[in-house]
C-alpha positions in Angstrom: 6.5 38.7 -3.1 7.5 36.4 -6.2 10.8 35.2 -4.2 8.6 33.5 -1.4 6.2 32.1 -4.0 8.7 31.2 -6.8 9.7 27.1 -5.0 5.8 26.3 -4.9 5.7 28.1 -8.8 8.9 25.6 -9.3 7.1 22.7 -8.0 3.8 23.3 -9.3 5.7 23.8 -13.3 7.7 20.2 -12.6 4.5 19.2 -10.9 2.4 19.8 -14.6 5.4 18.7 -17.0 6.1 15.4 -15.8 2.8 13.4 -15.5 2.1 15.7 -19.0 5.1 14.3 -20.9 5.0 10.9 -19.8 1.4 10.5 -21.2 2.9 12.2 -23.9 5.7 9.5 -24.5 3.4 6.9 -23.8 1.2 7.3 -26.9 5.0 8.7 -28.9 6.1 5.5 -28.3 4.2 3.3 -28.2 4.7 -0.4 -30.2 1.8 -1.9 -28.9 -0.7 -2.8 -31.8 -3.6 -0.2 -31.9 -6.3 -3.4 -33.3 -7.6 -6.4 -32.7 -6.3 -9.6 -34.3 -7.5 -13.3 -34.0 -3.8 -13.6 -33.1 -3.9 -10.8 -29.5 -7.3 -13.1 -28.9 -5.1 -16.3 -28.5 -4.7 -17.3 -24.5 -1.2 -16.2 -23.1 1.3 -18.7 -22.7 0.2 -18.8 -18.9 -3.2 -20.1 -19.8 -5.1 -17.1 -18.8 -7.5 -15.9 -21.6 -7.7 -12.3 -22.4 -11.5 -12.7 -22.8 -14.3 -11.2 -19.9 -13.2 -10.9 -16.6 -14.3 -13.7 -14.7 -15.8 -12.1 -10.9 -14.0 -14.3 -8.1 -15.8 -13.9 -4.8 -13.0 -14.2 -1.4 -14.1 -15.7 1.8 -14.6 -13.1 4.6 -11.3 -14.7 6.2 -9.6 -12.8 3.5 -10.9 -9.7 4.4 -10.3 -10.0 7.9 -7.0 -11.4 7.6 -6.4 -8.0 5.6 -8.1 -5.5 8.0 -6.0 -7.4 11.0 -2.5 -7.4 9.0 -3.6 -3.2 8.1 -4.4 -2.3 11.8 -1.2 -3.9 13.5 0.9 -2.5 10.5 -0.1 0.9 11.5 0.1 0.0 15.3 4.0 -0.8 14.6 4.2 2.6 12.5 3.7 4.0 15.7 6.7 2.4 17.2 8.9 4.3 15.2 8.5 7.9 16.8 8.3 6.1 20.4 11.9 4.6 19.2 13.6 7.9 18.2 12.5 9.6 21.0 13.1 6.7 24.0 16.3 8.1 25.2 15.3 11.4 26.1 12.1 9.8 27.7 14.1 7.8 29.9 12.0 5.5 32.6 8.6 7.1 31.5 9.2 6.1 28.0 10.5 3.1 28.2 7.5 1.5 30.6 5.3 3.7 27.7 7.4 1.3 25.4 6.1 -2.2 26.8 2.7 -0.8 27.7 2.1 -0.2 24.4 3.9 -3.7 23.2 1.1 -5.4 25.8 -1.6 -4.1 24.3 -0.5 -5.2 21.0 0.3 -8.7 22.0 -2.7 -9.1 23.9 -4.8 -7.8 20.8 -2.8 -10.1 18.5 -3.0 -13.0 20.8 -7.1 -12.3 21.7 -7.3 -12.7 17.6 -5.4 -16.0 17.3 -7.7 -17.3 20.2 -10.7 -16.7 18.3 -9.3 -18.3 14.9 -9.2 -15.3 12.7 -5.6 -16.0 11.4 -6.7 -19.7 10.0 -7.4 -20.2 6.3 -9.8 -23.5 6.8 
């Protein structure tokens, strides 16, 4: 019984030890300063100051643009199967293939049209 559990037992030991010992060598190692100093409260040479986070609202064109670029990312994800796979599907596939292509260029052209890809 031991020999078919014995990989997951493997797994679940490496699974423990790793995320373990690298919080383990994070605090070993560490060279940060462990205090405050008027010197860490300076602004970084970048200009950003390492006071309060400032909230910073985005315009619902942002979120859309992210939603569209998510859902056409994973519509070409599917792609990928239809791609290994085409060969054996012959004819079928391959119509399957550019059906599938329409539908995205349709979508994608039906969201140009209405002007969610603009950032006016």
């Amino acid at each position: 019984m031991l020999d078919n559990w014995l990989p997951f037992l493997i797994y679940a030991i490496f699974a423990l030890i790793i995320p373990a010992s690298m919080m383990w060598f994070s605090f070993v190692f560490a060279t940060r300063p462990h205090k405050r100093t008027r010197w860490r409260e300076l602004p970084f040479e970048s200009g950003v100051s390492t006071g309060a986070p400032r909230v910073q609202r985005f315009t619902v064109s942002f979120y859309l643009t992210a939603m569209l670029f998510i859902v056409f990312d994973i519509e070409i994800v599917f792609l990928y199967p239809l791609a290994v796979i085409l060969h054996q599907l012959a004819w079928f596939g391959f119509l399957e293939f550019l059906f599938f292509i329409a539908i995205l260029v349709i979508a994608y052209v039906y969201v140009w049209r209405k002007g969610a890809l603009d950032w006016q």
